[in-house]
TORPA-4810 file (N, C-alpha, C, O; in nm, 3 decimals):
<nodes>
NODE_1_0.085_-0.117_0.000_0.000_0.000_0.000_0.090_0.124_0.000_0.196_0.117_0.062_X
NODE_2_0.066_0.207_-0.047_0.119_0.341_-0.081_0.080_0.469_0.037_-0.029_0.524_0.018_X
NODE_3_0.129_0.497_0.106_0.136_0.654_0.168_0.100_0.741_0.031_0.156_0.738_-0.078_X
NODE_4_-0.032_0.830_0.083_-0.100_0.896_0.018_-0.065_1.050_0.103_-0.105_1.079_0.216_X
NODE_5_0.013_1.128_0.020_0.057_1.230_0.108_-0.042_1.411_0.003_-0.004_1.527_-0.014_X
NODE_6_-0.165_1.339_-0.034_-0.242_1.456_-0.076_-0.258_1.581_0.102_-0.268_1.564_0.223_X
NODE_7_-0.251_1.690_0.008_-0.303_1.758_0.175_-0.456_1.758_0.170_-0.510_1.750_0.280_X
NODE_8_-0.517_1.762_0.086_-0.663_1.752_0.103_-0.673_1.636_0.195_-0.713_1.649_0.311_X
NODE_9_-0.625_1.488_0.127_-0.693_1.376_0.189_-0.631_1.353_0.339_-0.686_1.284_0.425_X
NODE_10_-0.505_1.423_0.357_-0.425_1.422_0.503_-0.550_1.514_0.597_-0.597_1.453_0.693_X
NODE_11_-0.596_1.636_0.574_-0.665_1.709_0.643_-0.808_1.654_0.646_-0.884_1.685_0.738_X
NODE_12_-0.848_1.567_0.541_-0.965_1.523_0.541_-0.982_1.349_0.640_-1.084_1.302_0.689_X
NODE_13_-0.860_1.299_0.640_-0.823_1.202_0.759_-0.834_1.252_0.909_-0.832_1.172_1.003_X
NODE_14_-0.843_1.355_0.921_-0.871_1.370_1.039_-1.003_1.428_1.108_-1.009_1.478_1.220_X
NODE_15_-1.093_1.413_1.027_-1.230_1.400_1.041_-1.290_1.254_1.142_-1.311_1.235_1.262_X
NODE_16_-1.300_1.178_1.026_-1.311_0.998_1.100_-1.219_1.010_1.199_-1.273_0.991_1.308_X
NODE_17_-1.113_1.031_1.208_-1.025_0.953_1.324_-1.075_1.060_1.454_-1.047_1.016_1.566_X
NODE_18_-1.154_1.214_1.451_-1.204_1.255_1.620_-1.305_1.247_1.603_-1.362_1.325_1.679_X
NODE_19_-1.426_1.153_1.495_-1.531_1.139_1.505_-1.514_0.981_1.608_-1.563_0.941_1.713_X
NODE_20_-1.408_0.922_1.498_-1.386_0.788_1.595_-1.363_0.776_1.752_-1.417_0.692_1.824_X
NODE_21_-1.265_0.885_1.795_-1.190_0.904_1.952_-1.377_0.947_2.000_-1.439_0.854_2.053_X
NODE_22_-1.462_1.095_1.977_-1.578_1.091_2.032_-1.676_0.989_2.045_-1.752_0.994_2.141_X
NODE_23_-1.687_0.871_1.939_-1.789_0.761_1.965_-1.693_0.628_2.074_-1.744_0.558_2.162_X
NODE_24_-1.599_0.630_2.046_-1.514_0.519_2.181_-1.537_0.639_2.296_-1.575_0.568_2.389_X
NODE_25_-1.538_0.725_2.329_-1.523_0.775_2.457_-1.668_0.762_2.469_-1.688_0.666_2.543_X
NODE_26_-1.772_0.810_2.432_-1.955_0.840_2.473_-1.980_0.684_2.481_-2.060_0.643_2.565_X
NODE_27_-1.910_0.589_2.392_-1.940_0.409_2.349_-1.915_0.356_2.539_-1.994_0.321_2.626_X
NODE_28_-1.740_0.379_2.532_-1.708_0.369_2.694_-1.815_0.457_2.823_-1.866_0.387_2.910_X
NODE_29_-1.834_0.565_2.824_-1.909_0.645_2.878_-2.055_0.569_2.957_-2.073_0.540_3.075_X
NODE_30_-2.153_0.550_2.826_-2.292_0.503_2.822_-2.224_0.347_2.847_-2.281_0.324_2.954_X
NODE_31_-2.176_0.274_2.832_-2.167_0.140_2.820_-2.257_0.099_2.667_-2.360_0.032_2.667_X
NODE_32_-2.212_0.137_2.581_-2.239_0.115_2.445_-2.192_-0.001_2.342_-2.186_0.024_2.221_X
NODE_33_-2.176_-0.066_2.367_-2.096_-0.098_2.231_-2.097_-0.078_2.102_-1.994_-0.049_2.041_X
NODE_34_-2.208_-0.089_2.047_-2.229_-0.019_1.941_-2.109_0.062_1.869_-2.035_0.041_1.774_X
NODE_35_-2.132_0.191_1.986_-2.005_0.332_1.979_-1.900_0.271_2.014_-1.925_0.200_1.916_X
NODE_36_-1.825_0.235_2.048_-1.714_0.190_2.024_-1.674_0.107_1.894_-1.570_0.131_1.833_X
NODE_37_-1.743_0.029_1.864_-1.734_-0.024_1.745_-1.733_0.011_1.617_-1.680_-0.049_1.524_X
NODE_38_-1.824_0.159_1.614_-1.784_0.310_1.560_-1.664_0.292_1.547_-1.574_0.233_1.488_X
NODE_39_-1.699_0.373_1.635_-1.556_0.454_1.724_-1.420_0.362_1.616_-1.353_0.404_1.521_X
NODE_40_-1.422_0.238_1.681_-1.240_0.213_1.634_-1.277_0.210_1.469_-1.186_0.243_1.394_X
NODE_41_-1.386_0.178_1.419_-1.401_0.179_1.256_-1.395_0.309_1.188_-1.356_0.306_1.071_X
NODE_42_-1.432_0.435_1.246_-1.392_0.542_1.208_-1.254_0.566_1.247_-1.194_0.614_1.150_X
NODE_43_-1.188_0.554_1.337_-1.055_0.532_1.349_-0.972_0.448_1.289_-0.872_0.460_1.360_X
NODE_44_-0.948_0.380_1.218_-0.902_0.325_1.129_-0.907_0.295_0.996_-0.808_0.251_0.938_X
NODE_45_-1.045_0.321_0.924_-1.053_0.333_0.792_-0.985_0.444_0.735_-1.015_0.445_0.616_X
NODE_46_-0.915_0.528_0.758_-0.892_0.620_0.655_-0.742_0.543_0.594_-0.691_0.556_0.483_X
NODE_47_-0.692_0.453_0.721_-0.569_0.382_0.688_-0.577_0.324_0.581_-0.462_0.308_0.539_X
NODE_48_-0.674_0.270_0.490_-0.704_0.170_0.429_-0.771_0.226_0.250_-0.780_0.151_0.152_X
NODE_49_-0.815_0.406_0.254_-0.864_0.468_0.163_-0.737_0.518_0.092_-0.658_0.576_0.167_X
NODE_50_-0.701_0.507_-0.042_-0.652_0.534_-0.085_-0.682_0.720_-0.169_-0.587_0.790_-0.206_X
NODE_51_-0.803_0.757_-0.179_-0.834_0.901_-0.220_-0.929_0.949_-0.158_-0.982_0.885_-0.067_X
NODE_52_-0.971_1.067_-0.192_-1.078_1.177_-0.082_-1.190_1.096_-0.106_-1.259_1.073_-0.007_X
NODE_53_-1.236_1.032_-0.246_-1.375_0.970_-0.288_-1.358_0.865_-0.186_-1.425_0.889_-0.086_X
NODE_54_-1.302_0.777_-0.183_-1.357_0.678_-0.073_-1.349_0.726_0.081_-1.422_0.683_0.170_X
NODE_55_-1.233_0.837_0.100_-1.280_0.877_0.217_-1.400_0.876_0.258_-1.442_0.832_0.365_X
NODE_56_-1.462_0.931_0.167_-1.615_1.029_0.207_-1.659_0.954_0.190_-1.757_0.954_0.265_X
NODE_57_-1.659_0.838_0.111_-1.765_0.774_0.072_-1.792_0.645_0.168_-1.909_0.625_0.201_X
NODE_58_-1.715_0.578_0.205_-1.659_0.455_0.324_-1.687_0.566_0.447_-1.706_0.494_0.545_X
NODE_59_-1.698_0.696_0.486_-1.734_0.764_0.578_-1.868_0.789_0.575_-1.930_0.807_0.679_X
NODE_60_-1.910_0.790_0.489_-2.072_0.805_0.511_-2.173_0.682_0.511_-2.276_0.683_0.578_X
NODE_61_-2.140_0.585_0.438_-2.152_0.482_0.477_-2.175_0.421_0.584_-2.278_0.369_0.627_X
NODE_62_-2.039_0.433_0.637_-2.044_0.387_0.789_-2.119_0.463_0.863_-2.172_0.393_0.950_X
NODE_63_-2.148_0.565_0.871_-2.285_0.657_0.945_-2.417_0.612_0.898_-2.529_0.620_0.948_X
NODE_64_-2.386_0.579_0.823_-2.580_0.537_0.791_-2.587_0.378_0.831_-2.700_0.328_0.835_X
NODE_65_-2.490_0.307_0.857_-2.473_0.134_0.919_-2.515_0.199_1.059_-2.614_0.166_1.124_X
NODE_66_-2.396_0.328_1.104_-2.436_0.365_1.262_-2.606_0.420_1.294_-2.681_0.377_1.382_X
NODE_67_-2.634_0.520_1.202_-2.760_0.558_1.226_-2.905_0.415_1.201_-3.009_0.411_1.266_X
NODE_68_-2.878_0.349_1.128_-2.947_0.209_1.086_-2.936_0.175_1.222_-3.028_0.214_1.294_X
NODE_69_-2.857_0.118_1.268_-2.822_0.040_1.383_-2.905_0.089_1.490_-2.987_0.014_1.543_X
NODE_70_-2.891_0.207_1.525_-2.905_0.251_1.633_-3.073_0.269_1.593_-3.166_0.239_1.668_X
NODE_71_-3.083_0.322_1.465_-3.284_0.329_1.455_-3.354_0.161_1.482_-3.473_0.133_1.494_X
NODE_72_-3.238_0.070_1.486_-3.298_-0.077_1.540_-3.334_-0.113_1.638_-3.422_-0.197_1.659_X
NODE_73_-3.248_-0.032_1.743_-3.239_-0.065_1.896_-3.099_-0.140_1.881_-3.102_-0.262_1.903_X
NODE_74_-3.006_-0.098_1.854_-2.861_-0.162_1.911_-2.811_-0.046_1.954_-2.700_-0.043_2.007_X
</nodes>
């Protein structure tokens, strides 16, 4: 895998990763799991996106799995 040293996608990596640190801390907090499970998946996917499109796109995603989830009762 290649180090992607765009500054867009560097500044745009750090979106997910303190959306991730806020859902592990409120996940730990409430006794959630759910949020934590967030939590470390927004924290670690950006490792794995190679451009801004999947940033965003593998980021929004995963919010609508979180918002789904949570409109279930998990």
């Amino acid at each position: 895998m290649i180090f992607n040293a765009d500054p867009g996608w560097l500044f745009l990596s750090l979106i997910p990763g303190g959306v991730g640190f806020v859902l592990i801390v409120y996940g730990k907090k409430r006794e959630r799991a759910i949020h934590v499970l967030f939590g470390a998946l927004y924290s670690v996917y950006p490792f794995f996106t190679e451009s801004i499109t999947m940033l965003v796109l593998v980021g929004v995603g995963l919010g609508v799995c979180l918002w789904y989830a949570l409109k279930e009762g998990y």
